[in-house]
N, C-alpha and C positions, 0 to 999 in steps of 0.2 A: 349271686349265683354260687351254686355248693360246687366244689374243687370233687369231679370225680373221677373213675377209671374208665367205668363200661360206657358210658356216650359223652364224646367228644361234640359237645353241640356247636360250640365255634367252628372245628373245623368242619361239620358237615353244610353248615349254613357257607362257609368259606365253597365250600364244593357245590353245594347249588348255585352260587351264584357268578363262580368258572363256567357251572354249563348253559347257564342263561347269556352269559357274555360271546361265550366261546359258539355258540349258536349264532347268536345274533351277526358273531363277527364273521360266521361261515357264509353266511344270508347274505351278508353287505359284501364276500370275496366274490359271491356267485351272481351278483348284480352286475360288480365291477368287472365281472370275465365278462359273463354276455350283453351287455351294455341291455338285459333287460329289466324292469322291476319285475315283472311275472313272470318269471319260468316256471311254474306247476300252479294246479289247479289252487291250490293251498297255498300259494302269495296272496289271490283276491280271486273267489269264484266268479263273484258278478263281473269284474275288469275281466278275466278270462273270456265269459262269456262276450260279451261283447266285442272286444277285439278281435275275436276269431270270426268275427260276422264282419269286421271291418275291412280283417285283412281279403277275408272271400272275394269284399264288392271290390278292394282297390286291383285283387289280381285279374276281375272280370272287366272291369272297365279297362284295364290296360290290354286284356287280350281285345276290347271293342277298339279301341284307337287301332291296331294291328289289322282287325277284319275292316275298318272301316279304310284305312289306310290299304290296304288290298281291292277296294272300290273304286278307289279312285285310282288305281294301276289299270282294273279293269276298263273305265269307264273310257281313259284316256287311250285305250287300246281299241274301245269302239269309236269313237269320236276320228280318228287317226282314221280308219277304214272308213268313214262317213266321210272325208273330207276328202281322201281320193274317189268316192262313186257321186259326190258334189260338183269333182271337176270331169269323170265322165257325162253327166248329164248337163252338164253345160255345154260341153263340147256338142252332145246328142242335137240340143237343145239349137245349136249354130249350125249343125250342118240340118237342121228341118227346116231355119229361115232359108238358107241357102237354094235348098231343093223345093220351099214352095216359092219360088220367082219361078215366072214365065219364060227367063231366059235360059231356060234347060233344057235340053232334049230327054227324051223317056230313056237314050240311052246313058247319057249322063248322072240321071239322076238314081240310075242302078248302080254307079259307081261309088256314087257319096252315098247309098245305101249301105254300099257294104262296109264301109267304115260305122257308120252307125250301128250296124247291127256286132258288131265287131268291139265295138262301147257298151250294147247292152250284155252282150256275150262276158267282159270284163266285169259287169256289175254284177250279174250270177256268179262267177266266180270269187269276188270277193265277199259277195254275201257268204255265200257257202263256206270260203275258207277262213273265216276270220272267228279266231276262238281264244282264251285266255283260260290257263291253266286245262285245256281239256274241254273247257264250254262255249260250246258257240254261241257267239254274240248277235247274229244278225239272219239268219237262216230260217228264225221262226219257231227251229225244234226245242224254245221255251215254250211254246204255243201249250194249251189244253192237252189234254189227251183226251179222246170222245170216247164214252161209253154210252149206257141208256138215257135216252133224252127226259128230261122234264117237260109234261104239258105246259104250255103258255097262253092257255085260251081255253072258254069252258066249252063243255063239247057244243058243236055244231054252233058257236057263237050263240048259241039263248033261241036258235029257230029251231022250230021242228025238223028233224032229220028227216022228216018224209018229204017234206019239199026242198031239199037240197039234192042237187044231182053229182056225178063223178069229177066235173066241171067245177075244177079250183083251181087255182097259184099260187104263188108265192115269189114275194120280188122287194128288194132293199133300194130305195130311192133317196136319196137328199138325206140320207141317217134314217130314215125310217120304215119300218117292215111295214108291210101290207098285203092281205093276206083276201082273196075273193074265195066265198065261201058258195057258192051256189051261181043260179044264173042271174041273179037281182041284186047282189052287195058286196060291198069291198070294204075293208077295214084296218085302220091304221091302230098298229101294236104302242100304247100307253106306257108299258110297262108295268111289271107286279100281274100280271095275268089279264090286265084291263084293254081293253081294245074299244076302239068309237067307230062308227058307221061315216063313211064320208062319200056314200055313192049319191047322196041327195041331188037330185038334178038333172041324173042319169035316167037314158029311160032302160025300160027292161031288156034284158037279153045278153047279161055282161056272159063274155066268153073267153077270152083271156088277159092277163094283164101282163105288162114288162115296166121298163124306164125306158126312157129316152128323156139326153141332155141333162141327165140328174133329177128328173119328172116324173111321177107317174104318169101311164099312157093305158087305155085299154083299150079292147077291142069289143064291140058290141054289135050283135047279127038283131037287124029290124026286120018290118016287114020291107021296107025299102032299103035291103040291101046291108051289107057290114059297115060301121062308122066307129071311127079312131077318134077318144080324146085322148086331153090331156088335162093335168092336175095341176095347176099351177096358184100361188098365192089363195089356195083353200078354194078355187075356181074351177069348174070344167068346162072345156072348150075347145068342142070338133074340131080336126085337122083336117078332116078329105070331105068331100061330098060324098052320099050314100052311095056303097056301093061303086064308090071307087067312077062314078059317072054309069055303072052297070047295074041293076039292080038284079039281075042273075045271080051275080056276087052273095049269099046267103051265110059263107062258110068262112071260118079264118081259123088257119091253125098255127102262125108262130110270128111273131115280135120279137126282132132284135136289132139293137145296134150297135154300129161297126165304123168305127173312123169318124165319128159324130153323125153317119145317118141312118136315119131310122127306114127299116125296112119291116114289110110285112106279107104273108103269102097267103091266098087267096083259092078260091073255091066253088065253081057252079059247077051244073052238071052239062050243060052246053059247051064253057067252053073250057074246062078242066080247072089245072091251077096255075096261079098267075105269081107274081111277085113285082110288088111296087114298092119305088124306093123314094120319100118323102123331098122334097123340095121346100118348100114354105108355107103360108098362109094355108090354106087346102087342097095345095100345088104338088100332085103325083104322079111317078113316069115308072110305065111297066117296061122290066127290065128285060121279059122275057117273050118268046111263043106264045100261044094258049098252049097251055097242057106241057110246054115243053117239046109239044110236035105230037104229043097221045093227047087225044081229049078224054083216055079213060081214067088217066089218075085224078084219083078225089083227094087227095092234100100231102104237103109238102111242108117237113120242119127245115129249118133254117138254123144254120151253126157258120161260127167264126172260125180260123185256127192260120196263124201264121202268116196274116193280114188278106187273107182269102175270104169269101162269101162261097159258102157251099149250103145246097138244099138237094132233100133226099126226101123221093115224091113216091107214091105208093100206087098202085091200083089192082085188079085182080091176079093179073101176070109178076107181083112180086114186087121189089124195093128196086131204086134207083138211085143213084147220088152224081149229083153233077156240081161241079168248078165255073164258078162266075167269072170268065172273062171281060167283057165289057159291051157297052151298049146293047143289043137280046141276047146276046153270043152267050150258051153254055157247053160247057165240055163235060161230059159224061165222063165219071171214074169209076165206074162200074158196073158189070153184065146185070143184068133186069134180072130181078128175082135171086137174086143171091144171098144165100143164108137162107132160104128156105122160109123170107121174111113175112110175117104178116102184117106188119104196122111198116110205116116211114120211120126213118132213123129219128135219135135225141143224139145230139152232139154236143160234144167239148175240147176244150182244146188241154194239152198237158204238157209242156217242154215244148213248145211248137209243132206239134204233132197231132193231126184228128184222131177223134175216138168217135164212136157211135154205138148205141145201144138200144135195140129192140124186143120186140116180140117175134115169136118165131113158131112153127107147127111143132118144132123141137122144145119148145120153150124161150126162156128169155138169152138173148146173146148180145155179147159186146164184141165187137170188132177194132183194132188198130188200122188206118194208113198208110202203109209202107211206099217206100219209091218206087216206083215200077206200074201205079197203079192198081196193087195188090192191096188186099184185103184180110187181114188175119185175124181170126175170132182168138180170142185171149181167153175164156172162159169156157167149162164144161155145160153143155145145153142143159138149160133150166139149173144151171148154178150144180146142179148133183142133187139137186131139188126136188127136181120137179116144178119149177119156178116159171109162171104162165107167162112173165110180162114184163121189161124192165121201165119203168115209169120215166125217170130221168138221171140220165149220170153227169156227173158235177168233178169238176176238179179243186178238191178242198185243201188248202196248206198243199198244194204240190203234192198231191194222190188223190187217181178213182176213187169214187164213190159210186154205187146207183144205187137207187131205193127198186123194191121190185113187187109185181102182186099183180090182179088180177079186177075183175069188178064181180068175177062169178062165187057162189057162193061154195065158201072150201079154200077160197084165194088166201092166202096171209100175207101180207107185205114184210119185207124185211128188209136190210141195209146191208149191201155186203162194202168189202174194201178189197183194194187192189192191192195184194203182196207178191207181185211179179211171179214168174213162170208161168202162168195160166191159173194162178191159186189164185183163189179169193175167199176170204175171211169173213162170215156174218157177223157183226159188230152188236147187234139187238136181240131182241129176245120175237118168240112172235107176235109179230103185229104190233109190236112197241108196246108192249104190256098189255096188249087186249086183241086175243085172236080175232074179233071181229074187225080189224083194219084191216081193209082188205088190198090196195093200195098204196102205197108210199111214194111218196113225191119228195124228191132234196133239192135246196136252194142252197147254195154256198153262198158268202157276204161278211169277208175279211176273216176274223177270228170263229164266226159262228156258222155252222152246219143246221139250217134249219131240215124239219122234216115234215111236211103235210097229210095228214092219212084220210082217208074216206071208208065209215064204215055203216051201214044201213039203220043204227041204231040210234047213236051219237052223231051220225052226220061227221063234219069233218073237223079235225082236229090237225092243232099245232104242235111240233115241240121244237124243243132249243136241246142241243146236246151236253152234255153235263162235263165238265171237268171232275178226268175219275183220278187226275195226280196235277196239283200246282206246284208247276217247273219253272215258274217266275224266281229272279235271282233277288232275293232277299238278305240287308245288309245287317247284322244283330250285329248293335253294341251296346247295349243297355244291363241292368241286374235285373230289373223285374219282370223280361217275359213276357212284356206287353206290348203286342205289335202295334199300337198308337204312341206308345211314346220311348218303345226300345229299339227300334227298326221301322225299314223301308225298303219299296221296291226300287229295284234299277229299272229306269225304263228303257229299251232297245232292246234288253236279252230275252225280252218277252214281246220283240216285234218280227216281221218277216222285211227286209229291207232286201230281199232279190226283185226279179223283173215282175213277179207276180204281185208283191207283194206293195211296188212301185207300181202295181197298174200301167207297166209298159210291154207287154210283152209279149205283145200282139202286134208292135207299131212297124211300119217300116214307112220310107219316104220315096218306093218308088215310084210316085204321082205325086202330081200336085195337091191335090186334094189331102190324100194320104198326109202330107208332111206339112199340111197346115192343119189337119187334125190333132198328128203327133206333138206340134205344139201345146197346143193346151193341155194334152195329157201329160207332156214333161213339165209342166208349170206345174201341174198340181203333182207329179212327182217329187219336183224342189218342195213345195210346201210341204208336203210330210218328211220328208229328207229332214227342214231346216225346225220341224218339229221337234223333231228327236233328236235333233242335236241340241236345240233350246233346251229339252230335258235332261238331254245327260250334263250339257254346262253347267244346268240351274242343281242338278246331284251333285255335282262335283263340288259348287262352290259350299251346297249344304252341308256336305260329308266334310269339306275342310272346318267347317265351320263348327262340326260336331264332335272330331277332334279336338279343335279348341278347348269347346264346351266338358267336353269330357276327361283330357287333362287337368284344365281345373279344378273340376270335382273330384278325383282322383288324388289332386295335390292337397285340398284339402281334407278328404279322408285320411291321408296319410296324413295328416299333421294331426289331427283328432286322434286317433290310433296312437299316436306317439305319444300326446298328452298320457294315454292313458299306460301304455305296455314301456316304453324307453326308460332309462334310468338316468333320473339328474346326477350324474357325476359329482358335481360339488356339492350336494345334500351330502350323497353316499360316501363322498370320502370321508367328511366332518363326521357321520356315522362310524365311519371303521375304524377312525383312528379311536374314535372315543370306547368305541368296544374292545380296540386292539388295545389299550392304555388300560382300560376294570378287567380284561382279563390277565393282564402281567398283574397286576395288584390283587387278583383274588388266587392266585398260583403264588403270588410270596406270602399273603393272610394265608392260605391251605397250610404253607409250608410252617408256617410260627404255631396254627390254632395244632398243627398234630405235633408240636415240640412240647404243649400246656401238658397232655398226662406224666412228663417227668417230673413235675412240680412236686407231685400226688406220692411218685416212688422217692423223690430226697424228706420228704414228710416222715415215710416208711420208715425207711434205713435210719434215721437221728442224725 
């Protein structure tokens, strides 16, 4: 190598190879500060990448273990409200044995009422007040919210609509809808829009259908008179002799039961309207007068509310509603002709309290029960409508409902709802998507609002009402988003666990009979009770268990992440010392290779 002046190549080679050290040594200080290998993109792209998707899932699953661990706060907060309206209904459940012994008097058995009702009264309350962070657990208002319904049925079930008449139902028996489209058939809802024919066997003339005892039952006008089956094990099979023993008997306008018995009201033109209340085998006892004491009323609907039997009977001089007392005995609760009524009342019951809802010269009107025997219309005649007719009102999730319409051409059916002061709110569009429904018919049956229309063209149709917001309480702790395998529902916060929603809430024990009914209804109260608490259990143990699950996986992302981003200390220090040791050696080479150009000047000088 030639001894020169202008490039010092040792010492620049000396200085590159200070800053390749002294680099390296900076890299292995900035590891050893932040105990990372990767601190910028420019350690390792691909490691970057990937870490930064690691560290995502391990901070998502640990917010999952938090929310899911907040579910079971929740769950444990409805379970706790279940287990005190468990020991109301047990208590219910003891004072109904109590009160159906013989050994009572009627006044007696008023007394241990009022504690009963006094337990059901406790179990609205706690349904109602029982909420965690703001949501209430048990009141139902997880339920649906109903907007426009979905058809469930093709029109007029596959028959010509010209042979179908106004003459349909609708009625939920043993889990299953059934729905009579005409005077000739009745049909049980499949599911997915499919419906089967199960009237085989019947003979002609179906006129309306209900339940009884968890059965279907209907009611069929012959030429000998009206005749009641029943649907039992895919079988039909008469309850009364034709015509109730009267073959005058032609007409039947309403099926209901109440404290397990079935009752139905009746119709000739001789001797008015009757009501018979079922016994056994084809064993029936008329409860009332003919006609009530008028032989001019032609039919009488039939409504429950507050362990009551009330019927509201019609004839030229206007509407009537009378209070079943006992043996013929009825009490009139109301002046004839009131509301300016055209039709017999449709009843429901709402908080212990009658409603009723008809036709009127005014239009359609709903009326409330007050004490005193008063009668207060709650609605503007004909809705503000112009509204001909209110078909049936339904108490759905604890609120009115009535569907309403007319059969004449120009009628629209439509759905309103009860939003207190006398308002009410049409929920539908007209005619439920098709102006020619000219009627609407509602069925209430737990979570669903069915709706039936009849219109000249299609004949009749069904819908189900749609969830227009799912308020069910959903648990997310997963990364991927996938509600099959990232989450799940709580069950309870999406049920109604008041007296309504308990199917008790109509009961009381002041009779015998009464409080051997309320039995069985509290039975099957506890079973759905001990239902959902099976569910929230069988959550809780799952949600603990998916914590588990989810820690783990969490423990090991983080260990994987670490593999890739954390810095092995004892690599990185054997690194720094060795870089910190070539860069003092290439700072004392710097310093010798820039002493070499003196050589060049004692050369110079001699």
């Amino acid at each position: 190598m030639a001894l020169v002046i202008n490039h010092n190549l040792m010492a620049m080679n000396s200085a590159r190879n200070l800053s390749d050290h002294y680099g390296a040594l900076s890299t292995s200080t900035q590891r050893l500060s932040s105990g990372l290998r990767i601190n910028s993109a420019a350690d390792d792209a691909a490691g970057l990448a990937v870490r930064e998707l690691m560290r995502s899932d391990v901070a998502t699953l640990n917010q999952g273990v938090r929310n899911a661990n907040d579910a079971i706060s929740l769950i444990q907060t409805a379970d706790g409200a279940l287990q005190i309206i468990d020991e109301k209904l047990i208590r219910m459940k003891e004072l109904a044995e109590q009160a159906a012994t013989g050994t009572y008097s009627s006044d007696q058995r008023i007394i241990i009422d009022s504690e009963f009702q006094a337990m059901m009264s406790e179990i609205q309350r706690i349904a109602i007040s029982t909420d965690f962070n703001s949501i209430k657990l048990l009141d139902g208002s997880s339920n649906p919210i109903i907007e426009l319904g979905e058809q469930i049925n093709q029109s007029g079930f596959g028959i010509s609509p010209l042979t179908n008449s106004a003459s349909y139902g609708i009625v939920e028996a043993g889990g299953t809808l059934y729905c009579s489209d005409s005077t000739n058939s009745i049909y049980k809802y499949d599911g997915n829009k499919s419906w089967t024919a199960v009237s085989s066997g019947l003979p002609a003339g179906i006129k309306l259908i209900s339940k009884y005892d968890d059965n279907l039952v209907c009611g069929i006008l012959t030429g000998s008179g009206v005749g009641v089956y029943q649907y039992q094990n895919s079988t039909w099979t008469q309850i009364n002799t034709n015509g109730f023993g009267n073959p005058n008997n032609f007409g039947m306008d309403s099926m209901i039961e109440k404290d397990g018995d079935l009752y139905v009201s009746t119709n000739n033109p001789t001797d008015g309207v009757n009501i018979y209340k079922y016994n056994s085998g084809t064993s029936w006892t008329k409860i009332n007068t003919d006609g009530f004491g008028d032989l001019n009323n032609t039919n009488a609907n039939l409504g429950t509310s507050n362990g009551k039997l009330y019927a509201s009977t019609w004839n030229n001089n206007g509407t009537i509603v009378y209070e079943y007392e006992s043996g013929t005995s009825w009490k009139p609760i109301s002046q004839q002709g009131f509301g300016n009524g055209t039709s017999a009342l449709q009843f429901t019951n709402l908080d212990g309290e009658l409603y009723g809802g008809a036709s009127s010269n005014d239009g359609a009107v709903i009326y409330k029960y007050t004490e005193g025997g008063n009668w207060e219309q709650i609605n503007s005649n004909g809705f503000g409508d112009g509204v001909t007719g209110a078909s049936r009102i339904v108490n759905f999730q604890n609120e009115l409902y009535v569907g309403t319409g007319g059969l004449s051409p120009g009628d629209i059916g439509g759905v309103y709802k009860y939003t207190g002061n006398k308002q009410w709110e049409k929920i539908n569009d007209n005619g439920i998507g098709n102006t020619n429904n000219r009627s609407i018919t509602l069925y209430s049956a737990g979570k669903n609002l069915y709706a039936t229309s009849y219109n000249p063209t299609d004949g009749v149709e069904v819908f189900n009402y749609l969830e227009a917001e799912d308020n069910k309480l959903t648990v997310q702790f997963g990364t991927q988003n996938r509600k099959d395998i990232d989450s799940y529902d709580i069950p309870a916060t999406n049920s109604t666990i008041n007296t309504n929603g308990l199917n008790i809430q109509d009961l009381n024990i002041r009779t015998q009979n009464g409080a051997q009914y309320s039995l069985e209804r509290i039975d099957n109260a506890i079973v759905k009770k001990d239902k959902i608490r099976a569910n929230l259990g069988a959550t809780q143990n799952r949600l603990e268990n998916t914590v588990s699950n989810i820690q783990i996986q969490a423990e090991n992302l983080q260990a994987a992440e670490s593999q890739i981003s954390d810095t092995d200390v004892a690599e990185e220090m054997t690194n720094f010392v060795k870089e910190q040791i070539l860069s003092q050696a290439a700072v004392a080479m710097l310093s010798q290779a820039n002493s070499l150009p003196k050589m060049a000047l004692q050369l110079i000088e001699g």
